[in-house]
C-alpha atoms as one frame of an Amber mdcrd trajectory, in Angstrom:
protein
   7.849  11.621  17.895   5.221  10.333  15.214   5.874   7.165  12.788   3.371
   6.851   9.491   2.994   4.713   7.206   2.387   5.550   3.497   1.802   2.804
   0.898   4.191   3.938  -2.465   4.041   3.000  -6.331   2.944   0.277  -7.906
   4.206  -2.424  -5.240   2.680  -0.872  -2.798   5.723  -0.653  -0.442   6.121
   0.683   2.727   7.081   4.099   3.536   7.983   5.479   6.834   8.368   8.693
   7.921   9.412   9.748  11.214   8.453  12.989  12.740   9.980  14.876  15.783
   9.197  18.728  15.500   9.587  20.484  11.664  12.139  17.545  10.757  11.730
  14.180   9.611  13.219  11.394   8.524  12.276   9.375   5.323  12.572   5.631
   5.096  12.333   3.687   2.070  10.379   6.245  -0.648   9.578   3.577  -2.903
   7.761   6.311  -4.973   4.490   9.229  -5.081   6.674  12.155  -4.271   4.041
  14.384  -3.934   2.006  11.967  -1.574   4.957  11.645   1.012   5.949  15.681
   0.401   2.549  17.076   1.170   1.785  14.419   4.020   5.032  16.277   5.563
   4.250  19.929   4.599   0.496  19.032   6.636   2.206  17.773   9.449   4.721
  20.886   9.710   7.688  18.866   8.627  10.693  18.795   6.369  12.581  15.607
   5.275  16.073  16.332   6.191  17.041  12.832   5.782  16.444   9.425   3.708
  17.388   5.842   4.970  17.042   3.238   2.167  17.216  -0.626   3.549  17.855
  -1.731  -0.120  18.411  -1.014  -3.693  15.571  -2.059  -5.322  13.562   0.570
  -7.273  10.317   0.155  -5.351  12.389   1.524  -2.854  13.929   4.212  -4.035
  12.274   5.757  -6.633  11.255   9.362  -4.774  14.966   9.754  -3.265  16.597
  11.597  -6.412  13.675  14.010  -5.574  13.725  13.997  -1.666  17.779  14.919
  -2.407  16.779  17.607  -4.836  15.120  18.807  -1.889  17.809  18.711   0.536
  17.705  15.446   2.325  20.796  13.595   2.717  20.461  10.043   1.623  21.845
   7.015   3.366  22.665   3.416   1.881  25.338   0.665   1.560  28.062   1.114
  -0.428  26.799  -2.657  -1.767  23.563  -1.354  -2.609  24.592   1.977  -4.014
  27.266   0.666  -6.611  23.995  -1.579  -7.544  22.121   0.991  -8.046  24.080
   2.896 -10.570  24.608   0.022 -12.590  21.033  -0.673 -13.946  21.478  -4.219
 -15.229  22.061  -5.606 -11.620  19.039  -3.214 -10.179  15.282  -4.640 -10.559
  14.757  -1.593 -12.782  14.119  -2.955 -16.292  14.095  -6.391 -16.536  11.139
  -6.943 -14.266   9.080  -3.787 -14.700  10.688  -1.690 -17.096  10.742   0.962
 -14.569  13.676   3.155 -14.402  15.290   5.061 -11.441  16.321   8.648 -11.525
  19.769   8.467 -10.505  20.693  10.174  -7.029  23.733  10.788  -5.645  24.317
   8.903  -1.685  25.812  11.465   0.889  26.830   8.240   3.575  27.748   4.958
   2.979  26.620   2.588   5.567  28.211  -0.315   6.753  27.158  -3.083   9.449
  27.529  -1.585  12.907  26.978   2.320  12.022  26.127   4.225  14.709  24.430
   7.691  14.122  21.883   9.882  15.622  18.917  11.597  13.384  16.448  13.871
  14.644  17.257  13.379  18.452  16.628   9.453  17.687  19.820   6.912  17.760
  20.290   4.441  14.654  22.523   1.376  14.575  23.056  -0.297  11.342  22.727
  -4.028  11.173  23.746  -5.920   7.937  21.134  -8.447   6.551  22.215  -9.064
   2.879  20.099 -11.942   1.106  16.976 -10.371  -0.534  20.152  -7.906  -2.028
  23.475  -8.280  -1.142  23.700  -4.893   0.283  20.502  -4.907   1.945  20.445
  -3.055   6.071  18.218  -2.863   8.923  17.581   0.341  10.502  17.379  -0.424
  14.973  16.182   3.209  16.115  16.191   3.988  19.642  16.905   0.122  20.432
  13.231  -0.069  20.514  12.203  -0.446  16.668  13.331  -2.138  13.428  12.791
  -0.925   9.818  13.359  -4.443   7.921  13.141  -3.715   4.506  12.264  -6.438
   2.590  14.346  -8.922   4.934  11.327  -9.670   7.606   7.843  -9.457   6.731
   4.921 -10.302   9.159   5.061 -14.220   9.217   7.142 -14.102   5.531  10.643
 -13.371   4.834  11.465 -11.752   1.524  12.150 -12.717  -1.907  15.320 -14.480
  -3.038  14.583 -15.239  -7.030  15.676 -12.273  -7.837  19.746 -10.766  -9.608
  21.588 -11.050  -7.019  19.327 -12.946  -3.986  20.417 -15.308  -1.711  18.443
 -17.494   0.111  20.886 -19.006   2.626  21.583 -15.290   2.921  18.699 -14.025
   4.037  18.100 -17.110   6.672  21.385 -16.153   8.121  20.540 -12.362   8.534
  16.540 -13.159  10.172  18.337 -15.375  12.501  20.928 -12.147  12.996  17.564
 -10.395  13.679  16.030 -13.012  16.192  19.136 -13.174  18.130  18.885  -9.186
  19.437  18.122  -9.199  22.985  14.273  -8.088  23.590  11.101  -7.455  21.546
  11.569  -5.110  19.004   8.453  -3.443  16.922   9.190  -3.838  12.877   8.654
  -2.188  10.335   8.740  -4.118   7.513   8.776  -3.017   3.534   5.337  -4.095
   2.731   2.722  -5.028   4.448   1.695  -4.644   8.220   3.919  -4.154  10.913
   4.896  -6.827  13.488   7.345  -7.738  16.224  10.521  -9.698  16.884   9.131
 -12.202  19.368   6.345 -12.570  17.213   8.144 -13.601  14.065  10.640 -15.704
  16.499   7.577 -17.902  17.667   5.378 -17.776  14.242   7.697 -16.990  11.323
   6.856 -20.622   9.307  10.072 -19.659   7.080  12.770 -19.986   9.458  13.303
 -23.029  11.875
């Protein structure tokens, strides 16, 4: 099993892919379709599936094209319907970038449990930066955050839609998981739980 990191479009977020044999799984492709597809073709692999942590479009704005492709796409049902209704999606009123629309094949909700290329998921609701916004736990060993938990930062809550109590709520959800956890976060360098537990200046 491999996990790289590639730094997409113009907010430079984080996307993950995770390797294990020809198949892989893509989290987050905030955008640079051709940068994540022929990272994969080089490593022998084919994205069978896409895990998006939130709706924003610096997250999502290679899926329509991964799906095109074949990959089935995962994301809350909160984050989805926010998606296809542009006003309440940080498409155009902060960028003026727009989204090609995609179609989701699952619907995840808070507690999901699924496997993916040999690895187990488990779906953990953190809403706050969006309201429909998930962590990915794979293999109880790893966390993709999204833009919930950065190293030593939280994310953004002046945003449509944001909620800062929210997102307190949802780090503490994190920090209460039993054991150290490596994560992944949507920009920026990776970290870990009891890291952020013992540094994180943004929540007491």
């Amino acid at each position: 099993m491999n996990i790289e990191c590639i730094e997409t479009g113009i907010c430079y977020t984080d996307t993950y892919l995770i390797v294990e044999g020809d198949e892989a799984i893509v989290i987050d492709p905030g955008d640079d379709f051709e940068t994540i597809y022929a990272r994969l073709a080089k490593l022998g692999a084919t994205a069978k599936y896409v895990l998006i942590t939130h709706g924003h479009f610096d997250h999502i704005g290679a899926v329509a094209r991964f799906k095109a492709s074949g990959a089935k796409v995962y994301i809350s049902k909160t984050d989805y319907d926010m998606f296809v209704k542009p006003a309440d999606n940080v498409n155009t009123e902060f960028f003026g970038k727009r989204v090609e629309q995609f179609a989701a094949d699952v619907l995840v909700s808070d507690g999901d449990k699924f496997m993916l290329c040999n690895h187990d998921f488990t779906v953990i609701s953190t809403p706050g930066h969006t309201p429909g916004g998930v962590c990915y736990v794979m293999d109880d060993s790893c966390i993709f955050s999204g833009d919930t938990l950065f190293r030593l930062s939280i994310g953004r809550t002046d945003f449509p839609l944001c909620s800062h109590s929210d997102l307190i709520k949802s780090i503490k959800r994190l920090f209460a998981l039993n054991g150290d956890y490596t994560v992944y976060p949507g920009h920026g360098k990776s970290t870990t739980l009891d890291f952020e537990r013992k540094n994180n200046p943004y929540v007491g």
